[in-house]
C-alpha positions as CSV (number, residue, x, y, z in Angstrom):
1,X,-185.9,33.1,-31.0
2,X,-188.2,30.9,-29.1
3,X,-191.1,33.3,-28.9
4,X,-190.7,33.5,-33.0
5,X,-191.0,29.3,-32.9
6,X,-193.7,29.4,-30.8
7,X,-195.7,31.3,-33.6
8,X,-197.5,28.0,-34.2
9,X,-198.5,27.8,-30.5
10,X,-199.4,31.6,-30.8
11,X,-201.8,31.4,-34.1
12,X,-203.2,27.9,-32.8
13,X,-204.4,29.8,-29.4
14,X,-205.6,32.9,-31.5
15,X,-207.3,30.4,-33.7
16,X,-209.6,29.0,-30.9
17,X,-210.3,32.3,-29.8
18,X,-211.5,33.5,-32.5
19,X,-213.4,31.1,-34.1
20,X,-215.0,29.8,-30.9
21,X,-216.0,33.8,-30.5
22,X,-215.0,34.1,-27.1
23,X,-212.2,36.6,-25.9
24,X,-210.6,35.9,-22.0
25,X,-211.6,38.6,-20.6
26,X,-215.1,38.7,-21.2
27,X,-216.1,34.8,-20.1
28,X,-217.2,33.1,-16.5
29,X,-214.8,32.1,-14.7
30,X,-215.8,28.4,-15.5
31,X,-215.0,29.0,-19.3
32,X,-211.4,31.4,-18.3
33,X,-210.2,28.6,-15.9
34,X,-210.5,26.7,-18.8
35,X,-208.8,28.9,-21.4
36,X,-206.1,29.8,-19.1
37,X,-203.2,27.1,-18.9
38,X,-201.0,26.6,-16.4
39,X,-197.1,26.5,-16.9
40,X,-194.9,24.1,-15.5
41,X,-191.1,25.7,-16.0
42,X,-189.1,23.0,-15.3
43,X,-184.9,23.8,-15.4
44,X,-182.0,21.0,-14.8
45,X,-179.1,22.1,-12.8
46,X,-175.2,21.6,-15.1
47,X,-177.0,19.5,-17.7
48,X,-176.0,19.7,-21.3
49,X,-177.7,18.6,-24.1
50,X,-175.7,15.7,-24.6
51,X,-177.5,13.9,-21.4
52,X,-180.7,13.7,-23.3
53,X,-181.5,10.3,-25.2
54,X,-183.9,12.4,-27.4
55,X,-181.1,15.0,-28.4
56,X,-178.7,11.7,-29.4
57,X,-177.4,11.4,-26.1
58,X,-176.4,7.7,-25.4
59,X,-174.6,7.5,-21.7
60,X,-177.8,7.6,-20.0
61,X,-181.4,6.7,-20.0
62,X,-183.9,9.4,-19.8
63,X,-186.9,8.0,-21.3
64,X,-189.6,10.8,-19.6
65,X,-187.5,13.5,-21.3
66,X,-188.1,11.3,-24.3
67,X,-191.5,11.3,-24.0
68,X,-192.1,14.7,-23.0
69,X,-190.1,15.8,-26.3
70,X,-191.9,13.1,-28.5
71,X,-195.4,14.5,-27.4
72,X,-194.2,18.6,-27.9
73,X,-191.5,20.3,-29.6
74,X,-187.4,19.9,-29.3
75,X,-185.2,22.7,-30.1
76,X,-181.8,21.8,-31.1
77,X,-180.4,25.1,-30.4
78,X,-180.9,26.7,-27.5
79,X,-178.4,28.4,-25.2
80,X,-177.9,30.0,-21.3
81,X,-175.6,31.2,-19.6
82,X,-172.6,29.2,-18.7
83,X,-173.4,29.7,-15.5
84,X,-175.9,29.2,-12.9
85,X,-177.1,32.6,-11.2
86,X,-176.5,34.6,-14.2
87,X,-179.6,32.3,-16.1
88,X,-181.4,32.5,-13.4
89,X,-181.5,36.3,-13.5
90,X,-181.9,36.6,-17.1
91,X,-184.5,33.1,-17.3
92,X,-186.8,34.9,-14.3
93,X,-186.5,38.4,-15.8
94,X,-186.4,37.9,-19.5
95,X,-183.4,40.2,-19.9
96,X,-179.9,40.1,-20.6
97,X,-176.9,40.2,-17.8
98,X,-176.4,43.5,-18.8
99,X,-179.5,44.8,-17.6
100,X,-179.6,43.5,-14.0
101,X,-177.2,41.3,-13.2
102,X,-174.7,42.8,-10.6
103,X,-172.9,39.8,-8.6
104,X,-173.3,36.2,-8.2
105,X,-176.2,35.1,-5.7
106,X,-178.3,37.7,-6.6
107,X,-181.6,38.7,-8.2
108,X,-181.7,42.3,-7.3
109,X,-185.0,43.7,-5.5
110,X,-186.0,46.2,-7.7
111,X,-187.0,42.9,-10.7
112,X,-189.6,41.5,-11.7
113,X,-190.1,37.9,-12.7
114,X,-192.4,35.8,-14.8
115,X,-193.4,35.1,-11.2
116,X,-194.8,38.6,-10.4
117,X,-196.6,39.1,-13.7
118,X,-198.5,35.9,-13.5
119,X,-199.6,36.4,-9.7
120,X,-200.6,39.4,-10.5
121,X,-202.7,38.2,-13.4
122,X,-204.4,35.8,-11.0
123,X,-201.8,32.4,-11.0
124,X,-201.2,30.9,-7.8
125,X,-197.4,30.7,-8.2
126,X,-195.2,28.2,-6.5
127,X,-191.1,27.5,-6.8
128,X,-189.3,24.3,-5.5
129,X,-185.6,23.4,-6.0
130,X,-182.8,25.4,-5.6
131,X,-182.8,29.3,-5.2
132,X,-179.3,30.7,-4.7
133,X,-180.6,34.2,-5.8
134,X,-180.4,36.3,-1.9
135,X,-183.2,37.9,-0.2
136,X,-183.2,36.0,2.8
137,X,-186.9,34.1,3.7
138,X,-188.7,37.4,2.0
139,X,-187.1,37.0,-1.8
140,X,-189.1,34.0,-3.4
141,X,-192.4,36.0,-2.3
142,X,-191.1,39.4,-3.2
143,X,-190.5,37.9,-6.5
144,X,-193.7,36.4,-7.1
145,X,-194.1,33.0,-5.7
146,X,-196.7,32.4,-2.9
147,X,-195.7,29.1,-1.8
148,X,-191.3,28.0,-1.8
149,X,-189.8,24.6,-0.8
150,X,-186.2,25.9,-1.7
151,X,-182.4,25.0,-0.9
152,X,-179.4,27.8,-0.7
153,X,-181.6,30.2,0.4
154,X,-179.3,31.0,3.3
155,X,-176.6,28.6,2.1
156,X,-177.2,26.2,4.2
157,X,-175.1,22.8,4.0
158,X,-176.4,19.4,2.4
159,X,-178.9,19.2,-0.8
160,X,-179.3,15.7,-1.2
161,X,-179.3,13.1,1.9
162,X,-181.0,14.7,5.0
163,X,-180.9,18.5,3.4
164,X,-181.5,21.8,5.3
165,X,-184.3,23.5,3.3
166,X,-186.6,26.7,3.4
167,X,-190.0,26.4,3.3
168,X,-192.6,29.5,3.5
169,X,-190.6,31.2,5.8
170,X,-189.6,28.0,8.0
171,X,-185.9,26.6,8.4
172,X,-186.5,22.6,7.7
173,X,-183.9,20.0,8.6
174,X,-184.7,16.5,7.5
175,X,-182.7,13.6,9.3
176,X,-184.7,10.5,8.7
177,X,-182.8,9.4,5.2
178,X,-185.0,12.1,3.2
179,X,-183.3,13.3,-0.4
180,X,-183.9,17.0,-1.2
181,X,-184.9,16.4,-5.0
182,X,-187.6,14.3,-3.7
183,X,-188.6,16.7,-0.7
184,X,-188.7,19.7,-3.8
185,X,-189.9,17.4,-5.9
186,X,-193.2,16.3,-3.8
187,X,-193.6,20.2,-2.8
188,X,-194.6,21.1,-6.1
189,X,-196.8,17.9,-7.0
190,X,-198.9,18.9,-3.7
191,X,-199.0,22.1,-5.4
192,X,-200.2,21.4,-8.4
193,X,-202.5,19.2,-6.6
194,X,-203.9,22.0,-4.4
195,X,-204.8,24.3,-6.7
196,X,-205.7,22.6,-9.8
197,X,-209.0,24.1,-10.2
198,X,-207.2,27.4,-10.9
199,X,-204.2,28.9,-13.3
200,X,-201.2,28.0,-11.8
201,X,-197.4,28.7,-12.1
202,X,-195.0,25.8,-11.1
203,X,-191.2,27.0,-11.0
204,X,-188.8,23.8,-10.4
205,X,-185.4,24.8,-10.6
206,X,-184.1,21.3,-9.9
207,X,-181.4,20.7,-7.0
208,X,-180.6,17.7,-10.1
209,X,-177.9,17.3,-11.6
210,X,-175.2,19.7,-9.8
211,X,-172.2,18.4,-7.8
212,X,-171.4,17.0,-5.4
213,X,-171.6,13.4,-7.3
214,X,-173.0,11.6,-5.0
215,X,-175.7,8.5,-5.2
216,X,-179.5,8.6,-5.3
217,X,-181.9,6.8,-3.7
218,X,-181.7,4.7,-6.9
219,X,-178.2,3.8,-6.3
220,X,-177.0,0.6,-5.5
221,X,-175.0,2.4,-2.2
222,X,-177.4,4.6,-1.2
223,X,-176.9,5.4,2.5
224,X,-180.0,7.2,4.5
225,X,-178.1,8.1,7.1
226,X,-175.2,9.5,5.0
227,X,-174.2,13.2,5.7
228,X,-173.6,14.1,2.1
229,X,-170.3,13.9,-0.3
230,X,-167.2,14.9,1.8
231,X,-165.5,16.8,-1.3
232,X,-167.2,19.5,-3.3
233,X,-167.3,17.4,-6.4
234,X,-167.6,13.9,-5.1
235,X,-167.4,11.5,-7.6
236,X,-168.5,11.6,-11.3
237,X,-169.1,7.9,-11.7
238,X,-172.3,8.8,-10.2
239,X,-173.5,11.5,-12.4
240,X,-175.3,9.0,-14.3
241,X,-177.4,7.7,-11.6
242,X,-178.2,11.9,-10.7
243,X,-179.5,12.3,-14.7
244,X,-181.6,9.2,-14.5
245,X,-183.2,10.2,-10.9
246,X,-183.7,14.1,-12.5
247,X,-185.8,12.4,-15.1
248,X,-187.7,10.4,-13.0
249,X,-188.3,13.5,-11.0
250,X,-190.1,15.2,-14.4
251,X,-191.9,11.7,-14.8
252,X,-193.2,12.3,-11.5
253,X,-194.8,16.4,-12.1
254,X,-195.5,15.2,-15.6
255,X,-197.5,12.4,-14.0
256,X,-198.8,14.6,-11.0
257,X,-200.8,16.9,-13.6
258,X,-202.1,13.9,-15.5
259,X,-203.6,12.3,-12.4
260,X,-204.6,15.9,-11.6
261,X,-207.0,16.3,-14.8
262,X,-204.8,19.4,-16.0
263,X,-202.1,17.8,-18.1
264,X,-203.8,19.1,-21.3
265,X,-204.2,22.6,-20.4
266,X,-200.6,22.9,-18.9
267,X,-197.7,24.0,-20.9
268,X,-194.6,22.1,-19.6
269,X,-190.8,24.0,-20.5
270,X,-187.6,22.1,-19.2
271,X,-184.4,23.4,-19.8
272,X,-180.9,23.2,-18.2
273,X,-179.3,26.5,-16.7
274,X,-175.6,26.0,-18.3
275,X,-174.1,23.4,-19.6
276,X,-172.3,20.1,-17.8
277,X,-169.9,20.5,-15.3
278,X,-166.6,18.9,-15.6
279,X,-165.1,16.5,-15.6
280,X,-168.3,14.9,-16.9
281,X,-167.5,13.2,-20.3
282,X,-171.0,12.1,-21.8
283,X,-171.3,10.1,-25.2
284,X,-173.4,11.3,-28.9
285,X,-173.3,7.8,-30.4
286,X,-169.2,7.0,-30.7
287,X,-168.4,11.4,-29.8
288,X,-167.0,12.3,-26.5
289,X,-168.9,15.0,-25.5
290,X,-167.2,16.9,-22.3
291,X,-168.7,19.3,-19.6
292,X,-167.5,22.5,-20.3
293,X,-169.9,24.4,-17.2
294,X,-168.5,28.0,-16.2
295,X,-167.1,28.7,-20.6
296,X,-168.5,30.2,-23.1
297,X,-168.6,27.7,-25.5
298,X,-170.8,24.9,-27.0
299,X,-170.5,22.4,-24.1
300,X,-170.8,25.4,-21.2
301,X,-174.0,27.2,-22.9
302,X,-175.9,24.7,-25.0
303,X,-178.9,23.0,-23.4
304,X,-181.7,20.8,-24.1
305,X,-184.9,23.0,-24.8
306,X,-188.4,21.1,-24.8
307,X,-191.7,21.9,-24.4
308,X,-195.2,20.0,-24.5
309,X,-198.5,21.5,-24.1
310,X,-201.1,18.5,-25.4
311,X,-203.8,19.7,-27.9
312,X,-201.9,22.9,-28.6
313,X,-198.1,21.9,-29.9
314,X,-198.5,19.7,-32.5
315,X,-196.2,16.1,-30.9
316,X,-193.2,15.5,-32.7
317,X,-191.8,18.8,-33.6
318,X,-188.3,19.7,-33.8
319,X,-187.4,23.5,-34.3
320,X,-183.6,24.2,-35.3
321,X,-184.5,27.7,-34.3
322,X,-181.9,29.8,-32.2
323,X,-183.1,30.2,-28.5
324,X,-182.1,31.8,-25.5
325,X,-183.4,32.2,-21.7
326,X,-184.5,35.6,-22.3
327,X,-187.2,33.9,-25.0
328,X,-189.3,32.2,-21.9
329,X,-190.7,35.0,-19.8
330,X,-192.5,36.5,-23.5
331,X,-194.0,33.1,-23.9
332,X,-195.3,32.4,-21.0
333,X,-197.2,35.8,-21.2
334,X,-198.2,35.1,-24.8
335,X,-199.5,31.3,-23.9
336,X,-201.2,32.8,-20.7
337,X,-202.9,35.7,-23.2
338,X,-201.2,38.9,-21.3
């Protein structure tokens, strides 16, 4: 299980502790803002493990996903749900299905999330992406997030060119050629930005990489002024262009808490929520490797699993330990010492 890899983050934190004789709840707030870490929990929408160069991958380039696994730890087996509200529920409550889940689009009201225990430990909690979860404009705070830039809140229509968003409580239509992964995507870094002289929870459930296939900014045919894909699933030759804009994307917060003088006391988790969709085909050196999203097997549940806190997980590290998305709620908690 992940919190059983993360023993070595565990020991290392209990190491400083003790031999620097301080304990966390005893120090100014100068030396707990410095003991504290934030966490960045960063989750790909229908991306399998197959998409990442660092897990073998070889149909797309996603060298800040490299680098991000290079300087942490990569675990090899790590599995969701094969679908996407269902991870949600058991990633933000750190229980199985069984538990709580009771219908699609929901996180029921009487849950709580990594988000509420953190807050009310003293994080200032933000989520940005996509929330598909109910509770109209009052769910991401009664869950535990101060601060939302969110789409599917209400189900409104377009996520990519000129979206209809949610943001603290406000309906936000962008017309002028905006792209909703960028709009989430900048929510957060202003975030992070805002309050990094304090512990603080980022939650990016990326709008990247679900359907509709459809280009990026990045693309070659990028249109501002398009409406969005006309067909559900638009077309998969662009799927490539969506993973290599998602990894700018975690470039971009990775870079964001750099520039923000908190990259080293912030443990950054990506993950996907299932695995990718069809009819995505996706290459391991000469394998086909196809989408499977919505089964429960290998190519619906497995997902890449990476985390990178500098100073505290040894760079490098691979871990063919089992994982799940109950495992992440427990280790935040641990690496936050509650």
């Amino acid at each position: 299980m992940f919190i059983q890899s993360f023993n070595q983050l565990a020991c290392t934190i209990a190491i400083v502790l003790l031999f620097s004789g301080i304990s966390i709840s005893s120090t100014s707030a100068q030396e707990n803002r410095e003991q504290t870490p934030n966490i960045v929990m960063i989750m790909a929408d229908d991306l399998g493990y197959e998409c990442l160069n660092c897990y073998g991958g070889t149909s797309y380039e996603t060298p800040n996903l490299n680098r991000l696994a290079q300087g942490g730890i990569r675990f090899n087996h790590c599995y969701s749900q094969p679908l996407c509200t269902p991870t949600r529920v058991q990633l933000m409550t750190g229980q199985y299905n069984v538990r709580n889940y009771e219908r699609f689009g929901l996180l029921p009201s009487s849950q709580l999330t990594f988000g509420n225990l953190l807050r009310s430990n003293g994080y200032a909690t933000c989520i940005a992406g996509k929330w598909q979860l109910g509770g109209s404009f009052d769910g991401p705070g009664r869950f535990g997030f101060d601060e939302y830039c969110l789409w599917q809140l209400n189900r409104r229509p377009e996520r990519f060119p000129n979206p209809g968003l949610e943001i603290n409580g406000e309906l936000a239509d962008f017309t002028n050629g905006e792209y909703g992964p960028d709009v989430c995507c900048n929510f957060a870094c202003d975030f992070i930005r805002k309050n990094s002289d304090k512990p603080f929870l980022v939650y990016y459930p990326m709008i990247l990489t679900h359907c509709p296939f459809c280009p990026t900014p990045d693309s070659a045919d990028w249109d501002p002024a398009s409406e969005g894909s006309p067909t559900y699933k638009g077309d998969a030759k662009y799927f490539g262009d969506m993973v290599a804009y998602m990894d700018k994307l975690v470039g971009r917060i990775d870079q964001t808490l750099d520039e923000a003088g908190v990259r080293e006391n912030t443990l950054v988790m990506f993950i996907g929520d299932n695995g990718t969709d069809r009819p995505v085909v996706s290459m391991i050196g000469d394998a086909e490797v196809a989408g499977d999203k919505n089964k429960t097997t290998d190519g619906g549940t497995r997902v890449p699993c990476i985390a990178s806190w500098p100073g505290t997980i040894p760079s490098g590290q691979v871990s063919d330990e089992l994982v799940d998305t109950t495992d992440f709620l427990p280790t935040m908690l641990e690496a936050a010492g509650l």
